[in-house]
C-alpha positions in Angstrom: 37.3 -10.3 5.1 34.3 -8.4 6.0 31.3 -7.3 4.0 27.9 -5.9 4.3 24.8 -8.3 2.5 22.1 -7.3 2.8 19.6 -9.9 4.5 16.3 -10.7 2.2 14.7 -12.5 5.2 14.6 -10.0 7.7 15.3 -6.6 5.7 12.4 -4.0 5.7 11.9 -4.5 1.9 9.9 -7.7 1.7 7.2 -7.6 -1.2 3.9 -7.2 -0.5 0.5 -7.3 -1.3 -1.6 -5.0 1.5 -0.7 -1.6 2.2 -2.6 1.6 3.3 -6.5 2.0 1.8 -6.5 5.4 -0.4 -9.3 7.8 0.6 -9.3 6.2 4.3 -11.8 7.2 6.6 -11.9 5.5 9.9 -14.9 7.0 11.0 -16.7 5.9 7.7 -15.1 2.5 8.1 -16.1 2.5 11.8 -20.0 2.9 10.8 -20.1 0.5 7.9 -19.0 -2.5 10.8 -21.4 -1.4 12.8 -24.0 -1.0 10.2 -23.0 -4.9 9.0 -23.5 -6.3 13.0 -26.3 -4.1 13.7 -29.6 -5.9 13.9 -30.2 -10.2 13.2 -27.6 -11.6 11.6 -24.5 -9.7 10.2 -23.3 -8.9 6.7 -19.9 -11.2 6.9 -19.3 -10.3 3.3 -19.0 -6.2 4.2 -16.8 -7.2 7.0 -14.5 -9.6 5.2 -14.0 -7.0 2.5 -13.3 -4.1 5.1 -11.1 -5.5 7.0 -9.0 -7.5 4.5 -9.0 -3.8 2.2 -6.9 -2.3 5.2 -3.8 -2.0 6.5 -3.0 -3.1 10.4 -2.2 0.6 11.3 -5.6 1.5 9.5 -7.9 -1.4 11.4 -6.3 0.4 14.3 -7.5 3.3 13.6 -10.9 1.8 13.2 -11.2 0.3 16.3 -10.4 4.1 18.3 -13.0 5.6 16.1 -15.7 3.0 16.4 -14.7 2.8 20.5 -15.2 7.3 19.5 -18.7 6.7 18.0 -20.6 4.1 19.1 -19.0 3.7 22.7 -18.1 -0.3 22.3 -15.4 -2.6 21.6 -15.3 -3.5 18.0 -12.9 -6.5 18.8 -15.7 -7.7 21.3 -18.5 -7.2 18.6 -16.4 -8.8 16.3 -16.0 -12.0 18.2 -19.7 -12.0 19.3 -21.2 -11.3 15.8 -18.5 -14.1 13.9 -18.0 -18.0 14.7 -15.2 -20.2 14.0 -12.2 -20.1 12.0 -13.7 -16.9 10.4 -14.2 -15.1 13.5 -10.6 -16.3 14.4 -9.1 -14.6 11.4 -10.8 -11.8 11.3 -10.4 -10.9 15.2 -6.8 -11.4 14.5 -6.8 -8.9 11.7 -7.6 -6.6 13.8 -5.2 -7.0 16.3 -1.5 -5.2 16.0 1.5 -7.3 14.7 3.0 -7.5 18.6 -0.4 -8.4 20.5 -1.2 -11.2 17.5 2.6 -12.7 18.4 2.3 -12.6 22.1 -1.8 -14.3 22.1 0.0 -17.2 19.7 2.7 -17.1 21.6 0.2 -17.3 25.1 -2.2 -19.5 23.9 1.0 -22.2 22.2 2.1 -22.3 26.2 -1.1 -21.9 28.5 -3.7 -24.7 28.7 -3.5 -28.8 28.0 0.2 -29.7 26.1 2.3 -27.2 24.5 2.4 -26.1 20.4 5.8 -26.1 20.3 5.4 -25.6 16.5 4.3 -22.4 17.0 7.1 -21.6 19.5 9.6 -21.9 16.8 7.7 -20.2 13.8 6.9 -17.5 15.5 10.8 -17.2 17.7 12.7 -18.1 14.3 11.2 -15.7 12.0 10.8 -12.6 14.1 13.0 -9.6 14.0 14.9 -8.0 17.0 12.2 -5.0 16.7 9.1 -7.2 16.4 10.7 -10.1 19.2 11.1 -6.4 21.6 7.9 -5.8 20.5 5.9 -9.1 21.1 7.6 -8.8 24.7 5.9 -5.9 25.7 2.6 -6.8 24.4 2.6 -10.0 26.3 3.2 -8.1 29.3 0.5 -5.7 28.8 -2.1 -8.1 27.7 -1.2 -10.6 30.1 0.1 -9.5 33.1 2.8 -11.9 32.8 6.8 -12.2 31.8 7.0 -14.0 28.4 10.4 -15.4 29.1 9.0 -17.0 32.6 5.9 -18.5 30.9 8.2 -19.7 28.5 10.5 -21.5 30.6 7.6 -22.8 32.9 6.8 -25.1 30.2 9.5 -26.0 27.9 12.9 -27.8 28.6 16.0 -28.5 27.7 18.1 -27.4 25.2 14.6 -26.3 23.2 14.1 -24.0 26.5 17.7 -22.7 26.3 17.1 -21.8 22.5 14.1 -20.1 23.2 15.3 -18.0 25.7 18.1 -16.7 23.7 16.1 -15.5 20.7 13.5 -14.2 23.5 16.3 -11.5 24.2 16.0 -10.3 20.9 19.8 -9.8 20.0 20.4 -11.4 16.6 23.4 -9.6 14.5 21.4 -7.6 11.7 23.9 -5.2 10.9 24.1 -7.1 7.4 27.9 -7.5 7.7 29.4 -10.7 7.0 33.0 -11.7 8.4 34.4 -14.3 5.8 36.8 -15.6 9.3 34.2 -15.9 11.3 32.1 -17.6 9.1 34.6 -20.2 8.3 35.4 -20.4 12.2 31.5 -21.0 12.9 31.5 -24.0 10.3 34.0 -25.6 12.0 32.8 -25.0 15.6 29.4 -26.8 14.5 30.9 -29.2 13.0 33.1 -30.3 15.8 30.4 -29.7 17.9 28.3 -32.7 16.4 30.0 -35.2 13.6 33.2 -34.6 14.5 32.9 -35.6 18.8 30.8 -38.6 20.2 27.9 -36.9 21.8 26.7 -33.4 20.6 27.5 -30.2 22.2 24.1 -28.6 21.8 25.6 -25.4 23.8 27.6 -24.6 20.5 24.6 -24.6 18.0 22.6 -22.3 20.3 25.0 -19.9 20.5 25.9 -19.5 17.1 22.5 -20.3 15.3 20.9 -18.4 18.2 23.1 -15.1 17.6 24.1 -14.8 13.8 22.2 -13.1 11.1 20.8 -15.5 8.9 22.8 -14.3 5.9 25.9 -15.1 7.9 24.1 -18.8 9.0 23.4 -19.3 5.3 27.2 -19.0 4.5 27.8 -21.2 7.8 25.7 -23.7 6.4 27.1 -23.9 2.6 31.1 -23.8 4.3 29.8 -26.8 7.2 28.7 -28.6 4.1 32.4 -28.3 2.2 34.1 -28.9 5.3 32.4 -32.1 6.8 30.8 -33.9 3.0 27.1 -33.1 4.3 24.5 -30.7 4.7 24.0 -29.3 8.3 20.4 -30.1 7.9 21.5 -33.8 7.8 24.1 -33.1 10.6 20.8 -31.7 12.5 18.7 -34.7 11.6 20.9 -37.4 13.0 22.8 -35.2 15.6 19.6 -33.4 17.9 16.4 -34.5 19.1 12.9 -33.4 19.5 11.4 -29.7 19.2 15.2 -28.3 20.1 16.3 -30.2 16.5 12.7 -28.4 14.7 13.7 -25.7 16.1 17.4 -26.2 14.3 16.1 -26.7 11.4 13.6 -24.0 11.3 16.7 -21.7 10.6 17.6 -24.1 8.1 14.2 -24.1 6.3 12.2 -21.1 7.0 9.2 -22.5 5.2 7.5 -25.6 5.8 4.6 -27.0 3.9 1.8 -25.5 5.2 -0.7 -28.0 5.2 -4.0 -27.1 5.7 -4.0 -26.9 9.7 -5.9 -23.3 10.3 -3.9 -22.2 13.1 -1.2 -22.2 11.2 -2.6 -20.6 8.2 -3.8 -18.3 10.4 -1.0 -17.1 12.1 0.8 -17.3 8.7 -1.4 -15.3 6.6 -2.0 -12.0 9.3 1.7 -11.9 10.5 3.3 -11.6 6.8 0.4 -10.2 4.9 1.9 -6.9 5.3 5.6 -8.1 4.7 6.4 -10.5 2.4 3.6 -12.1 1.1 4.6 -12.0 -2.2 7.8 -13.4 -1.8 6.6 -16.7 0.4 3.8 -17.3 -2.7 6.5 -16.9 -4.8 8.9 -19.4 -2.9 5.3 -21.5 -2.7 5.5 -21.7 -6.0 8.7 -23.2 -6.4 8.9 -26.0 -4.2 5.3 -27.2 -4.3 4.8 -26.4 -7.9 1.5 -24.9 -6.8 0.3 -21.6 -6.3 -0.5 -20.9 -2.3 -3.8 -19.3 -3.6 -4.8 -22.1 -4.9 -3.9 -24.6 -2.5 -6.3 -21.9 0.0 -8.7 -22.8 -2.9 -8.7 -26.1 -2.3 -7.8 -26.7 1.0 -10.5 -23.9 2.4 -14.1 -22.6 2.4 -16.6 -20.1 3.2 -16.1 -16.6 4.5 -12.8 -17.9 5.7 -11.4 -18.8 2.8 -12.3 -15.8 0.7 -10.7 -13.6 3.6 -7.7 -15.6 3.2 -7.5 -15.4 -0.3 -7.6 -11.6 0.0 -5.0 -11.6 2.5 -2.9 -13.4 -0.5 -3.4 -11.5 -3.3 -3.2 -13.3 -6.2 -2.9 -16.4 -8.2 0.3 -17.3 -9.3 -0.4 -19.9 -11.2 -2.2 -17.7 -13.9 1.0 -15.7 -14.7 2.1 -18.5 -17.0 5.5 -20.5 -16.6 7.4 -18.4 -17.8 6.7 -14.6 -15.6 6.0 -14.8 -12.3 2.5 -12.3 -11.3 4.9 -9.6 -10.6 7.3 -10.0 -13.6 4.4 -9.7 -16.2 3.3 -6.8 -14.5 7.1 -4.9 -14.2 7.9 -6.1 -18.2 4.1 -4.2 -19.2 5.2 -1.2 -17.2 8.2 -1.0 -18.8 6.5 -1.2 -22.0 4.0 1.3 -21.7 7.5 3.7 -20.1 9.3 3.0 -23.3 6.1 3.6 -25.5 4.5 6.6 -23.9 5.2 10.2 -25.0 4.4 12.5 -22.7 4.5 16.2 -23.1 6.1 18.3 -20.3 3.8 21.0 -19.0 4.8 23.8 -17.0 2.5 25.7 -14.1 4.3 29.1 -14.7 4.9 30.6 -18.0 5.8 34.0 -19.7 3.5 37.0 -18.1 1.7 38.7 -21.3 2.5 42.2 -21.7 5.2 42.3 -19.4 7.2 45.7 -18.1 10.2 44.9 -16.0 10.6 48.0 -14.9 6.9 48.4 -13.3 7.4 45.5 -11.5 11.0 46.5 -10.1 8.5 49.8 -9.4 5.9 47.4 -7.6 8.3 45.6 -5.8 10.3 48.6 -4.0 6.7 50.2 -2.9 6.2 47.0 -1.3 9.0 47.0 0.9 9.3 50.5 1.4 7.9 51.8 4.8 6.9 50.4 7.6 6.1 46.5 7.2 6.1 44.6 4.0 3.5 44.1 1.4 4.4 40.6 1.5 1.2 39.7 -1.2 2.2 41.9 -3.5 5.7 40.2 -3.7 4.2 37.2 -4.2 2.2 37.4 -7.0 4.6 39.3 -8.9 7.4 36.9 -8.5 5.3 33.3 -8.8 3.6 35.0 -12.1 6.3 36.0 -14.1 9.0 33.1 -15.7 12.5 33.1 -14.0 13.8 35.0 -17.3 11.4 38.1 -17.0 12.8 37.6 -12.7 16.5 38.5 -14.0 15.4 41.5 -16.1 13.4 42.7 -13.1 16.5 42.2 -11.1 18.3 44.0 -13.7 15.5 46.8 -14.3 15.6 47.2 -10.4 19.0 47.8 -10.5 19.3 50.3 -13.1 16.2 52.7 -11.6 16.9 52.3 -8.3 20.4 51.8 -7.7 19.1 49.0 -5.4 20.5 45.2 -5.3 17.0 43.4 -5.6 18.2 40.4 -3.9 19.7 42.2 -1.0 16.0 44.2 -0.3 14.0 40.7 -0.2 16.6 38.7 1.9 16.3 42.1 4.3 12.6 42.1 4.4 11.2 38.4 4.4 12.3 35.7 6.7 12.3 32.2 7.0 10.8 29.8 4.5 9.3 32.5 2.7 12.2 34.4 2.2 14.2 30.8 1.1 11.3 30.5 -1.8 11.0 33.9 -3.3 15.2 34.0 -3.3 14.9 30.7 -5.2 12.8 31.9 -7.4 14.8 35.1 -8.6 18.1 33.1 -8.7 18.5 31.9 -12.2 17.8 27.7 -12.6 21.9 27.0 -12.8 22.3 29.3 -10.0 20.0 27.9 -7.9 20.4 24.1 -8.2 24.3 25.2 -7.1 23.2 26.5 -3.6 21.2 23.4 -3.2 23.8 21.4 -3.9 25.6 23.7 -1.4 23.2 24.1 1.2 23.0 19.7 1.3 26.6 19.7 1.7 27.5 22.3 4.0 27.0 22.3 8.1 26.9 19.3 10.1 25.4 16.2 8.2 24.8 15.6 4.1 21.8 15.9 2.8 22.2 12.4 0.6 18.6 12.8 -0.9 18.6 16.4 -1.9 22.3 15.5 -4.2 20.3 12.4 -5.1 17.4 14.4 -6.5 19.5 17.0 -8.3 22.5 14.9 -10.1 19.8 12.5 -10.9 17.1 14.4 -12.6 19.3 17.4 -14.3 20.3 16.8 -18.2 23.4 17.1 -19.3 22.9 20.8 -20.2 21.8 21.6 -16.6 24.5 20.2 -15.1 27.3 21.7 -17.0 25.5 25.3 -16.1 25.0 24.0 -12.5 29.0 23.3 -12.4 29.8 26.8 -13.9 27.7 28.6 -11.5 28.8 26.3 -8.1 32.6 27.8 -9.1 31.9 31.1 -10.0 29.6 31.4 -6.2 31.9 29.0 -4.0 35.4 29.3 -6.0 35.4 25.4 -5.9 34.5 22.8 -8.3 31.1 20.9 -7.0 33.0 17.7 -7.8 36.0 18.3 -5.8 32.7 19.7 -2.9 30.9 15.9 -3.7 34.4 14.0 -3.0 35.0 16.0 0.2 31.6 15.2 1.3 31.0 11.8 0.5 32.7 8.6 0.1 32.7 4.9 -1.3 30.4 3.6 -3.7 27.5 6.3 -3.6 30.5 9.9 -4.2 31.5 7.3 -7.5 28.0 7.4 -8.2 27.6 11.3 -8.1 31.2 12.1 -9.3 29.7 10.3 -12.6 26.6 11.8 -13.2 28.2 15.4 -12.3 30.2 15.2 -14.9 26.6 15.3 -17.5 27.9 13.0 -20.0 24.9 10.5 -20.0 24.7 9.6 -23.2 21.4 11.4 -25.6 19.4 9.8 -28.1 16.8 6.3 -28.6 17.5 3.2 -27.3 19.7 0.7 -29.5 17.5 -2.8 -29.2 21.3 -4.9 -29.4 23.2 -2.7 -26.9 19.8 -2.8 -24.4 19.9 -6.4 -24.6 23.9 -6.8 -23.7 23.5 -4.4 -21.0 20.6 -5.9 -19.5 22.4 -9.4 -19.8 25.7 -7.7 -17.7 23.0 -6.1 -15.2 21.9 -9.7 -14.8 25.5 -11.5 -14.5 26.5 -8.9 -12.0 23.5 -9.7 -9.4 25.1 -12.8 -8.8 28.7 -11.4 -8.5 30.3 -9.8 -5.2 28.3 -6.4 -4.0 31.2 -4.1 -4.9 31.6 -5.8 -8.5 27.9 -5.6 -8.8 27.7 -1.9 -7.8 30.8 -1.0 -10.1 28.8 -2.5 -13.3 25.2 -0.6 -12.1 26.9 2.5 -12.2 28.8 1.9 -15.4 25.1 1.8 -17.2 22.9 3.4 -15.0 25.1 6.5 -14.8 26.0 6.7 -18.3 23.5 5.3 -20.5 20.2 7.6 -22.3 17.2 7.7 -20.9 15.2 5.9 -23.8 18.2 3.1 -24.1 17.7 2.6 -19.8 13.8 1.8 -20.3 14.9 -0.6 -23.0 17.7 -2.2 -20.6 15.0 -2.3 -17.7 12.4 -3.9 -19.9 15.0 -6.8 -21.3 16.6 -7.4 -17.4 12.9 -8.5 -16.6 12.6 -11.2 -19.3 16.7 -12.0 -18.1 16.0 -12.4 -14.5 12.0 -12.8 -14.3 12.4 -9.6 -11.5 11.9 -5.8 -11.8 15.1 -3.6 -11.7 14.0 -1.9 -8.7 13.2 -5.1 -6.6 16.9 -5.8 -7.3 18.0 -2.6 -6.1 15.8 -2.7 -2.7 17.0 -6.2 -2.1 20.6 -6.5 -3.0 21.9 -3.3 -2.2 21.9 -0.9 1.1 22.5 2.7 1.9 23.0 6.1 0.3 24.0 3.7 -3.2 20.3 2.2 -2.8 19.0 5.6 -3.0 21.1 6.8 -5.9 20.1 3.5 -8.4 16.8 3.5 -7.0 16.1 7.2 -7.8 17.7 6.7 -11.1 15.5 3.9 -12.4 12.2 5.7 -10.9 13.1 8.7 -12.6 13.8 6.9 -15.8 10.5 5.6 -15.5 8.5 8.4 -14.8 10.1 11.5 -13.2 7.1 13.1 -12.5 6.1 10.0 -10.8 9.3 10.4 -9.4 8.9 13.8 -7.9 5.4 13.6 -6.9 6.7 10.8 -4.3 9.2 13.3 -3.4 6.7 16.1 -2.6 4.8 13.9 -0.8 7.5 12.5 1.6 8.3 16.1 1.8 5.0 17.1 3.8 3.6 13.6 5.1 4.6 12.6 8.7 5.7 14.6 11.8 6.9 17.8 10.2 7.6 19.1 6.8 11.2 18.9 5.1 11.0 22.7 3.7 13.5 22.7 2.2 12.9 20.0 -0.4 9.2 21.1 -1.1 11.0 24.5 -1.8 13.4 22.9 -4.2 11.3 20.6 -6.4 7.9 23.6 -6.5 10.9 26.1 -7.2 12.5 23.8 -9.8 10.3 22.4 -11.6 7.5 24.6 -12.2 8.8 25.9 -15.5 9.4 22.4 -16.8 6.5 20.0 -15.4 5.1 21.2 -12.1 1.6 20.4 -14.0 2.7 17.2 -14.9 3.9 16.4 -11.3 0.8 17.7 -10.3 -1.4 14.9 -12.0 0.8 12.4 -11.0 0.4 13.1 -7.3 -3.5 13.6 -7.5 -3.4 9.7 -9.4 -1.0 8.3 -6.8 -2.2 10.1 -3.7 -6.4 10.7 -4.4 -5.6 14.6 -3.2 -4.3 17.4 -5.2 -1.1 18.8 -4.6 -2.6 22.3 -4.3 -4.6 21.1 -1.1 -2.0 19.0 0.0 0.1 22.4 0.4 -2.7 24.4 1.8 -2.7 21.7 4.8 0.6 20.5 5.4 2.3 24.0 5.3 2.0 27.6 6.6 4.3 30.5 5.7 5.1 29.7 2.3 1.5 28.2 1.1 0.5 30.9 -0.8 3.0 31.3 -2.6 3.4 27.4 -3.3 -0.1 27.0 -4.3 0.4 29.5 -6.8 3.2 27.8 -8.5 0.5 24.8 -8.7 -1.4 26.4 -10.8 -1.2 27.1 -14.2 -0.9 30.7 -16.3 -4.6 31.3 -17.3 -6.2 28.1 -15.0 -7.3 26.4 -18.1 -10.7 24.3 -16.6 -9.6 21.7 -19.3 -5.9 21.2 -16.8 -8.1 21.5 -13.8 -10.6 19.1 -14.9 -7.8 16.5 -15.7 -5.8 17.2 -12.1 
């Protein structure tokens, strides 16, 4: 039997605390650091706050711009200006994830004795990526092979371990044979209580090679078949820093102590990771939060960088809530509490003639070259009712098929947004869904988006118009297109039978209770009872059920969903509970990933602008200027070219009320 778990050690959704500055400005940054060293002395508390405020990939932004400005080295400043165990930490901060591994790694095998500690923190807790990685950087900073420094100075069996993790091959493809794990369990055990002598071979190649969700299941079926844990089996079977490096798969976290290279190393290479989940796992086996052991155990400067670099106490939440459970419970509160009205960019044009317009829009596409502005502000001013009477009134005077005339005269992304515009809403949610299904690859998110965020109304009107265009049912289009788990999932919610009306307080606490129970049952069980409420369920009811699963589990809803779950069926119950919780919220994030990075997806800014700017493009609006510190008007203006006009006129509302722009 195989199945895919996913891994919560080394998957990419590890909580926490430090992530990218808003309003960053590397040049800005660059000058307050050299304002704080310039002169006697330097201002430690200015540089503890800057650095510890920033992401890695923004520090290394930092240190090109300062290199840009002042024609120096920040690191070098940084290490002449600081002393100690501050100026340690802070140097290391400023390094990137791969060139922090390979100096521990470096300095653990150069000079008098080897840290062999280090060796296996750093080698068992590594993914292939960041091991790859760390290879390189070693190189690069030290001129030297990482696997021949390594084997210069270790031995044995601990040498042979090292050097298969060095090569970066660990299974993380998350799928877990039920044989194979059974066939691993007794291989380790006859490799060590079963024989006289061990075979140490055997536990490098399997511990060496498996994903640690697969190791995990080793280890529970090793303790079944031989009547003791494999971390006994390891204690009385191995040796030395080849059985600390054993058990280092077996316990992932060892107490800390208060030994600053460690905490060190600790604190910069997870900060941006999983903080949040080693204080939480702190928590539980010391009964202590790690912030306050820092507290104790710490001083100075370098303590109050390395309680930044945590994030919190967790020993304030109460017994009860963890820090992040308290927080998750409130926001579901205030989602289940707050009214918020909708608010549209684009409403009804006052004094509107249809047939002046159908008028204005012939003259501009009549002749020689196309009056392209005109077109624009005629079609982003009027609602997408007073569109299909133009259409109609443009039929009747001119004997003209409007659509035909503006797919002949524009082009390109322009042409896709003033089409979508004049189709009506039903009709044009159906060539979306069309357009992410059709040609070579599915669009997953774009069907996500839709099916999720539609009412039931929508998407009975969405249904009737895909048949009457494509003379197929979109369900029968979804099941051609998609498979498993995640075409369930959108075969439900096309049907747009979620249920309407408030949440009932009894139900939302039974539902919550089988959203709980199912996290500990098999993943397809689990994904079968997510789908029976998430798909089904109101909206009200759902924030209910989200609020009650935190005071069931102590976790949020969506951490559950990151963690336990993989793939297009991710996306789907992910996008359901953000949009449940704010679908604004929910969109702005969308826009966003629409035009940030190398490129923009056109075609979803086109959708959600075109979509939603009768129903709560203002709305959207304000939540992107809270999340993102930029308004979505000037985010357009930047980040596209053709169609940014038109888009930035669908941002802003009928009669640009300074009381709206004030608030966005």
């Amino acid at each position: 039997m195989i199945e895919r778990i996913c891994d919560p050690v080394f998957s990419n959704f590890g909580k926490f605390p430090h992530s990218d500055a808003p309003d960053f400005d590397p040049s800005a940054d660059a000058e307050t650091l050299y304002n704080a060293m310039k002169g006697i002395g330097s201002d430690k508390e200015a540089i503890l706050d800057l650095v510890t405020s920033r992401s890695n990939a923004q520090r290394q932004e930092i240190i090109s711009a300062y290199k840009c400005s002042f024609g120096k080295d920040l690191i070098d400043d940084l290490k002449y200006e600081l002393t100690g165990k501050f100026e340690r930490l802070i140097v290391s901060l400023m390094r990137t994830p791969a060139y922090h591994d390979a100096k521990e790694i470096h300095d653990a095998v150069k000079g008098v004795g080897t840290n062999e500690r280090c060796l296996i923190e750093v080698m068992a807790s590594r993914t292939n990526k960041q091991i790859h990685d760390m290879v390189a950087a070693y190189k690069d900073a030290y001129g030297s092979d990482i696997e021949e420094d390594i084997i210069m100075d270790t031995s044995g069996h601990f040498k042979k371990m090292l050097v298969v993790l060095l090569q970066g091959t660990r299974d993380e493809s998350g799928v877990v044979d039920a044989d194979l794990v059974e066939q691993d369990a007794q291989d380790l055990y006859a490799a060590g209580e079963e024989q006289w002598g061990t075979d140490e071979a055997k536990f490098i190649m399997i511990l060496g090679n498996r994903s640690v969700t697969h190791l995990r299941m080793v280890f529970d079926a090793y303790e079944k078949i031989g009547e003791t844990s494999i971390e006994d089996s390891i204690k009385s079977e191995l040796s030395g820093d080849f059985e600390r490096l054993m058990l280092a798969y077996y316990v992932m976290i060892g107490g800390l102590g208060t030994a600053d290279n460690t905490l060190i190393r600790i604190m910069i290479s997870r900060s941006e990771i999983d903080m949040l989940d080693i204080r939480e796992c702190f928590r539980l086996r010391y009964e202590k939060s790690l912030y306050n052991m820092i507290k104790d155990d710490t001083s100075g400067d370098y303590k109050r960088t390395l309680l930044n670099l945590c994030g919190g106490d967790d020993d304030l939440a109460g017994e009860f809530f963890p820090e992040a459970a308290q927080i998750a419970y409130k926001m579901w509160e205030l989602s289940a509490t707050t009214k918020v009205q909708l608010r549209p960019t684009v409403r009804p044009a006052p004094n509107f003639d249809p047939a002046a317009d159908a008028q204005a829009l012939r003259k501009a596409m009549k002749g020689f070259g196309t009056d392209e502005d005109t077109i624009i502000d005629i079609v982003t001013q009027r609602s997408n009712a007073q569109r299909q009477e133009i259409r109609q009134a443009f039929k009747s005077l001119l004997g003209r098929d409007l659509m035909k005339d503006l797919k002949s005269e524009l082009s390109k992304n322009l042409e896709r947004l003033i089409i979508g515009l004049m189709l009506t809403p039903a009709e044009f949610d159906a060539k979306m869904m069309r357009k992410a299904m059709e040609g070579a690859g599915t669009d997953e998110h774009a069907l996500i988006e839709i099916l999720v965020t539609r009412s039931n109304e929508e998407i009975h009107a969405m249904n009737d118009a895909y048949q009457n265009a494509y003379k197929k049912s979109l369900e029968e289009a979804i099941q051609s297109d998609t498979s498993g788990h995640f075409c369930r999932i959108l075969v439900s919610l096309v049907q747009g039978a979620r249920e309407e009306g408030p949440a009932d307080v009894e139900r939302a606490n039974a539902d919550a209770q089988e959203l709980a129970d199912a996290c500990n049952a098999e993943s397809d069980d689990m994904e079968m009872k997510f789908m029976s409420i998430l798909c089904t369920r109101s909206v009200p009811h759902l924030r209910r059920v989200f609020q009650e699963f935190v005071k069931c589990t102590n976790k949020d809803i969506e951490q559950i969903i990151k963690k336990e779950m993989s793939g297009d069926v991710k996306n789907a119950f992910y996008a359901i509970v953000r949009s449940v919780k704010n679908q604004p919220s929910y969109f702005a994030d969308r826009l966003y990933k629409a035009m940030k990075g190398l490129g923009t997806d056109d075609r979803a800014l086109i959708r959600i602008m075109v979509s939603r700017c009768e129903i709560d493009l203002f709305n959207i609006r304000k939540e992107f200027k809270e999340t993102h510190d930029a308004s979505l008007h000037e985010f357009i203006q930047v980040e596209t070219m053709i169609v940014s006009l038109s888009l930035c006129l669908l941002t802003v509302p009928a009669g640009k009320d300074e009381q709206d722009f004030a608030i966005v």
